[in-house]
N, C-alpha and C positions, 0 to 999 in steps of 0.2 A: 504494500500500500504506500503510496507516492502522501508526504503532509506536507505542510506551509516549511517545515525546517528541510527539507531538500530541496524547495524553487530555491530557497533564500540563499543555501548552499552554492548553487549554479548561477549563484550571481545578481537572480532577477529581486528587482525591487518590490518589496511586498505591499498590498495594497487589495482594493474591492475584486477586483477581478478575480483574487487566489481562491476563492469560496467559488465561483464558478469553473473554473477551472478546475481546481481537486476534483469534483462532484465527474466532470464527465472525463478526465484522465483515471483515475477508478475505475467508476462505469466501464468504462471503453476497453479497460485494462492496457493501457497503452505505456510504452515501452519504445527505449532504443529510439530508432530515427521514426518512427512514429510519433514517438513523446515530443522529441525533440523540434519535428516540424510543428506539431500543434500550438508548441512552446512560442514558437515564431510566427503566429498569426494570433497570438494572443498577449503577450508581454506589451509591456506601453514600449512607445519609441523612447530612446536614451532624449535626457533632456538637456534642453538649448543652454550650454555658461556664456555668462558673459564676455566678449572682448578681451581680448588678453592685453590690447591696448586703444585710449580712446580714436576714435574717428578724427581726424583734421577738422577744424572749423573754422569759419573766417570773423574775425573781430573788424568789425566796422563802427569802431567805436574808437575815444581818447578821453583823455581827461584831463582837467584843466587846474582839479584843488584835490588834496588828501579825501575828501570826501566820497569825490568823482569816483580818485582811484579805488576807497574802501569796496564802496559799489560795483565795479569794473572786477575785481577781486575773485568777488562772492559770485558772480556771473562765470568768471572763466571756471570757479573750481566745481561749479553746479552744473555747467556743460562739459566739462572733464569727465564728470560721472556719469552723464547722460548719455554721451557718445560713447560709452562702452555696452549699451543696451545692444543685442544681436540683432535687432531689424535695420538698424542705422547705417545709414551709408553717406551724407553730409547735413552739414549745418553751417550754422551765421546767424550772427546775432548784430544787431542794427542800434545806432548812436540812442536809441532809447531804453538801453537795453536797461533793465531793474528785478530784484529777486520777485520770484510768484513764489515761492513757497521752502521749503524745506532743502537741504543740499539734495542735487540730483535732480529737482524738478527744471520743465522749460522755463525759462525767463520769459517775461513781459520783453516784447523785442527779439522773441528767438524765431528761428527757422529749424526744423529738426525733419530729415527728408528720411523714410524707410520704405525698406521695398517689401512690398506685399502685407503690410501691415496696417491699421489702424489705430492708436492710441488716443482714447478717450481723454486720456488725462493731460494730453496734448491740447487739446482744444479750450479743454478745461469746462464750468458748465453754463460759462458766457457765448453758449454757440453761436456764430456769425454775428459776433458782436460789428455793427458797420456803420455806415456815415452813408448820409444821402442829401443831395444837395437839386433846389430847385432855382431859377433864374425866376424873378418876379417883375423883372422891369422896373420900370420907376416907381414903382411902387410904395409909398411911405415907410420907413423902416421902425419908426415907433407904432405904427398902426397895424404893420406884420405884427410885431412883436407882442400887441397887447390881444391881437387876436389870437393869438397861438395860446396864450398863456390862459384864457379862458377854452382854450380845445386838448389843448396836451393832459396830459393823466401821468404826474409820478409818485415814484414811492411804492409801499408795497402794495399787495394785488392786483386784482384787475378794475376793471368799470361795472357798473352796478347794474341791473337791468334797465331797458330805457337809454342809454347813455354807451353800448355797446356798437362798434361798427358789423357788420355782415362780414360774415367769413366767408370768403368764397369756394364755391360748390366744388372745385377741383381739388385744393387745398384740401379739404376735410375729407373727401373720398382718397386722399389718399393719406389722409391721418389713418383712417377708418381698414385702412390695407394692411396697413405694417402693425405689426403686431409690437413692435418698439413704442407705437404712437397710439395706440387705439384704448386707452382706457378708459376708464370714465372721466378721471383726473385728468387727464390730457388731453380731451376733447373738450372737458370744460373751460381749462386756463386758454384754447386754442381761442376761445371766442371771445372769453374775461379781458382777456390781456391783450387784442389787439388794441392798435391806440395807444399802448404805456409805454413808458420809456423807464422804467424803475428807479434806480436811482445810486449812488457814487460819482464815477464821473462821466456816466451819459446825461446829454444837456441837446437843448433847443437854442440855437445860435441864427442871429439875423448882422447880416454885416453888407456892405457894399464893394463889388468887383474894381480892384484897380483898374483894368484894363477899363471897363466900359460904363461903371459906376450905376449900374446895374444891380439892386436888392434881391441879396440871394438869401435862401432859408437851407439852412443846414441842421440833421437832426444826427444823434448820436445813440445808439443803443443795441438791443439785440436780441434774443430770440424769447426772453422772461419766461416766463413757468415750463411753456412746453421745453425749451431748451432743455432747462434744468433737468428735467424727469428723465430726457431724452439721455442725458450725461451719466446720472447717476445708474440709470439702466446698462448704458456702455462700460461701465466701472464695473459694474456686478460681473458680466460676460468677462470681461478683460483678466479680471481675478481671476476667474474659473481656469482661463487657458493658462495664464502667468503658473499656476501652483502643479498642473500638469505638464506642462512644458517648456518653462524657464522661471522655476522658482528662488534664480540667484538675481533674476531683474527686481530693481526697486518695484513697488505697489503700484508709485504714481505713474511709471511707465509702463506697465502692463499693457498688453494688445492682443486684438481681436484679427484673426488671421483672416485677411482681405477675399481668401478666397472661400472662405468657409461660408455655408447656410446663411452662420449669426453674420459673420461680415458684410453679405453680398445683403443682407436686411439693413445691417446697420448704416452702410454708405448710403441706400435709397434714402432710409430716415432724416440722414445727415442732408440729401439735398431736399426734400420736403420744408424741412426746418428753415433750411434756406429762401424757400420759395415764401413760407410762413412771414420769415424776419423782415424781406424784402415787403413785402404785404402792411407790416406792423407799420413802415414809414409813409410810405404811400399812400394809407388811411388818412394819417393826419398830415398828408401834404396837401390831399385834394381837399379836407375837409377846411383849410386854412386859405386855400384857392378860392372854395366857393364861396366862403365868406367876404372875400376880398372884393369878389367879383374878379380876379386875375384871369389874365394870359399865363401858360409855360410858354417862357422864350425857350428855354435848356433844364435837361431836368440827366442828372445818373447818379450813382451808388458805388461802391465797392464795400466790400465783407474785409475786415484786418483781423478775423481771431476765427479761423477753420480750417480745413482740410482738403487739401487740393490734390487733384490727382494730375498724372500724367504717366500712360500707359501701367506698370506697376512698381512705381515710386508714387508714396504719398506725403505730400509737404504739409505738413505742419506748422500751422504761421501763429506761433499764439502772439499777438499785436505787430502783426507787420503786413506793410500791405502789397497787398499783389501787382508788379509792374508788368508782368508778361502777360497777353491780351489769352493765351492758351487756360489759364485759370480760371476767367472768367467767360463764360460763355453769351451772354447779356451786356456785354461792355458797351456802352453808347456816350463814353466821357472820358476823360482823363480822370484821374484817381483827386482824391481829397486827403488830407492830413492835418489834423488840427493839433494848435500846440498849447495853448489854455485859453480862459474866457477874455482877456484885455489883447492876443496876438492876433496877428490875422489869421486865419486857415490859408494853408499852399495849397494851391492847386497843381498836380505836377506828371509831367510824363518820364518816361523812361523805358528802359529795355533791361533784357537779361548779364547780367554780366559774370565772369568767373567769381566773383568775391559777395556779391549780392544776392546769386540764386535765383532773382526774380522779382525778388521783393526789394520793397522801402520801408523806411520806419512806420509808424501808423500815428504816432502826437512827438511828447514830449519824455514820457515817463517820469519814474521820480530817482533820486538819489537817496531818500528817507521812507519811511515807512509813514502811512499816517500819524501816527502815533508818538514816530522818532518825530515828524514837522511839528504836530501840538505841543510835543515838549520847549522845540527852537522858538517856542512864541510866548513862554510864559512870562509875562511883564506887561504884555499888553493885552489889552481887550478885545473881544473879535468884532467889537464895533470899531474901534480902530483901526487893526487890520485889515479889514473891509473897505473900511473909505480911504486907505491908501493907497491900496493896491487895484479899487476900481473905478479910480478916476476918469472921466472922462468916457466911461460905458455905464449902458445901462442895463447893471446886473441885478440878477435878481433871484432870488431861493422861493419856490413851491410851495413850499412849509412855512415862511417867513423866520426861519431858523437859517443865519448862517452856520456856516460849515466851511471852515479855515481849512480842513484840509484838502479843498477845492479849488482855491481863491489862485493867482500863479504862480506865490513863492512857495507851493508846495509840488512846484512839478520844475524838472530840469530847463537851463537858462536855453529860452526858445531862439535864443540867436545863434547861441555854442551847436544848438541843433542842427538848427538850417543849414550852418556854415559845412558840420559835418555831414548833411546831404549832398553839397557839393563836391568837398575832399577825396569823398570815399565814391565819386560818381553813384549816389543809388537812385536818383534823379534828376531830373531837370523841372525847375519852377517856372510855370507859363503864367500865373495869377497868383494875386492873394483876394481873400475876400478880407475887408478889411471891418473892425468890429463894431458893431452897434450897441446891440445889448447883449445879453445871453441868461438864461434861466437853466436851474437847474434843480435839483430835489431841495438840496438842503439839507441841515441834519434832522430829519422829522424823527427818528427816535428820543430827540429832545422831549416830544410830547407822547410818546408811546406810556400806554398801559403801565408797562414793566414797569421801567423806568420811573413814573412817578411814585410806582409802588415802594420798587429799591430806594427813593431817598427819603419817603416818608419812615419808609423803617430805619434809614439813620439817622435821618432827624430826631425820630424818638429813640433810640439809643443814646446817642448823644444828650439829649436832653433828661436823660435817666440819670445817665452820669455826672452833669453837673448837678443834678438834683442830690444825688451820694454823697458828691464831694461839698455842697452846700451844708448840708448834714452835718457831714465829721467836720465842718469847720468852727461851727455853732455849738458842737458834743464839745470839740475841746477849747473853745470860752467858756 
């Protein structure tokens, strides 16, 4: 009788399959090159190690202060780790480049190209995060501005009943297809959430064209709830294959093999999403059109945070944007790139080049963390902060909660940018739109539920405590 301690003997990794396998090598009574073949159509494949060293990548990037460099740092040693993943075969990271997360993950700014792969965690579950820009004419730029700000929707969730756009009929039939997309949750956030733009640093920008002085409306965002669900589904799958067959890849890069069932479901999803995201802007460009009573002079889009294919290499742009016209299938403009709310947005063209891959930056990024900027500011006020740094525009928070860590000194110097759009050839600048006003969420969990709950309870904590200390001061008079 053949047990689990003689597969394990011969080498094979033990695991769910050994129960079925005992059962009919028993049975069968098999034996010798019999055992042996069966052994071979049933053992898992040996599993994928990582790189024995990382892939080359191109840094299109410099730095100008110790901070820079800190930044730039943490970026090469997290694409050092990344480009030892087995599906990888190039990368670049772009003058915006800033940490997304943990050592090993893709930077904000990165490019990460693998063949025959999909990584969810690549995309991350800001799918097709993208910019889309409408030419208005002469059109008033306070009067765009004040009509958007009564039609846009941010922050969390979606739109209420009453107040929802129409999802169209092709979109939802093919939510309704993929079983990535079809739940109840995600056909509902599908219809909730057109129209929003959530909130960080997606924003509603109205500026005017240097070239032609021309009122453009530019919106920033990306695929919100359905993305989301879309991601964390892909992350589930990713796991599964990652602990079957390259359990020495980091979590965050785990991948879904492009050719498989789940993959050839997952990329449909991926472009659905897309069709979704592009739809989400579009709602509230016409609904800001009709209002207006406007013409489109010029109206395009690009995506800076998805998954691009090209035959079976899949590039990875988590915030960089697409300059090769093969990426986008829809291209009817030159690309957009904004750098924060007081700079203009570049408008700019470009080509493929060895060191760029394809792509350009997608804004500005940061050098700090939110968190690290809120600390750089403690001394002042964010009423302060605010009217210094938005002079001369007409910014403006959702929420009526500023949010410093929006404002431009918490995003990299937009000139050190542009100049290294030049240096490093990843474009060519044909426009700016230059700034009006710009809206954006805000900090609304300033007024969230929670939140007032958590300080009411330290309020009274604290107030317990000088009650105690009141006490023992009065006990020993």
């Amino acid at each position: 009788m053949i047990t689990g301690q003689d597969l394990i003997a011969r080498g094979l990794q033990p695991g769910k399959w050994f129960k079925d396998a005992l059962e009919h090598i028993n049975a069968q009574g098999l034996e010798g090159e019999s055992l042996e073949a069966y052994l071979d159509t049933m053992k898992p494949a040996p599993t994928i190690p990582l790189l024995a060293q990382a892939v080359p990548f191109y840094e299109n990037i410099s730095a100008d202060t110790p901070i820079e460099q800190d930044n730039i740092d943490y970026v090469r040693q997290s694409m050092l780790r990344l480009m030892r993943t087995p599906t990888v075969v190039a990368g670049a990271i772009m003058p915006d480049a800033c940490p997304a997360g943990p050592l090993g993950t893709i930077p904000v700014g990165g490019i990460v190209v693998a063949r025959n792969a999909i990584h969810p965690g690549m995309h991350s579950a800001d799918i097709c995060c993208s910019v889309m820009l409408t030419n208005l004419g002469k059109s008033d730029p306070k009067q765009v501005l004040d009509v958007a700000q009564q039609l846009t929707h941010f922050g969390p969730g979606g739109r209420p009943e009453g107040q929802q756009f129409a999802l169209p009929a092709e979109i939802e039939a093919e939510f309704r297809d993929n079983s990535y997309l079809n739940s109840r949750r995600s056909l509902s956030m599908a219809r909730e959430h057109l129209g929003t733009q959530g909130d960080g640093n997606h924003f509603l920008y109205v500026g005017v064209s240097r070239n032609t002085g021309d009122t453009m409306l530019v919106t920033h965002h990306g695929s919100r709830g359905p993305g989301a669900l879309l991601y964390k589904q892909g992350m589930t799958v990713a796991e599964r294959f990652r602990k079957a067959i390259s359990p020495e890849t980091d979590p965050n890069n785990a991948w879904i093999p492009s050719e498989s069932e789940e993959g050839r479901r997952y990329w449909a999803a991926l472009q659905t999403i897309r069709k979704w995201t592009k739809q989400n802007h579009l709602c509230l460009h016409e609904a800001v059109m009709e209002q207006l009573g406007a013409t489109v002079q010029q109206q395009y889009w690009n995506e800076h945070n998805f998954v691009f294919r090209d035959g079976d290499l899949y590039y990875h742009a988590k915030g960089a944007t697409p300059m090769d016209p093969k990426f986008m299938p829809d291209i009817t403009g030159p690309r957009i790139i904004p750098l924060n709310m007081a700079q203009p947005i570049l408008i700019v063209e470009g080509s493929t080049t060895k060191t760029n891959l394809g792509f350009a930056p997608h804004g500005a990024g940061r050098n700090l963390s939110r968190t690290g900027h809120k600390r750089s500011k403690l001394g002042q006020t964010k009423e302060e902060i605010f009217a210094e740094e938005t002079q001369g525009i007409d910014a403006r928070f959702f929420f009526n909660q500023i949010d410093i860590s929006e404002l431009p000194s918490a995003y990299k110097n937009a000139e050190q940018v542009q100049q290294q759009i030049v240096d490093f050839d990843l474009a060519t600048i044909v426009d700016e739109i230059r700034p009006y006003g710009c809206i954006m969420a805000g900090d609304w969990e300033q007024e969230a539920p929670w939140r007032k709950k958590k300080l009411a309870k330290e309020a009274a904590r604290l107030a317990a405590a000088n009650a105690q200390a009141d006490g023992s001061a009065l006990a020993a008079e």
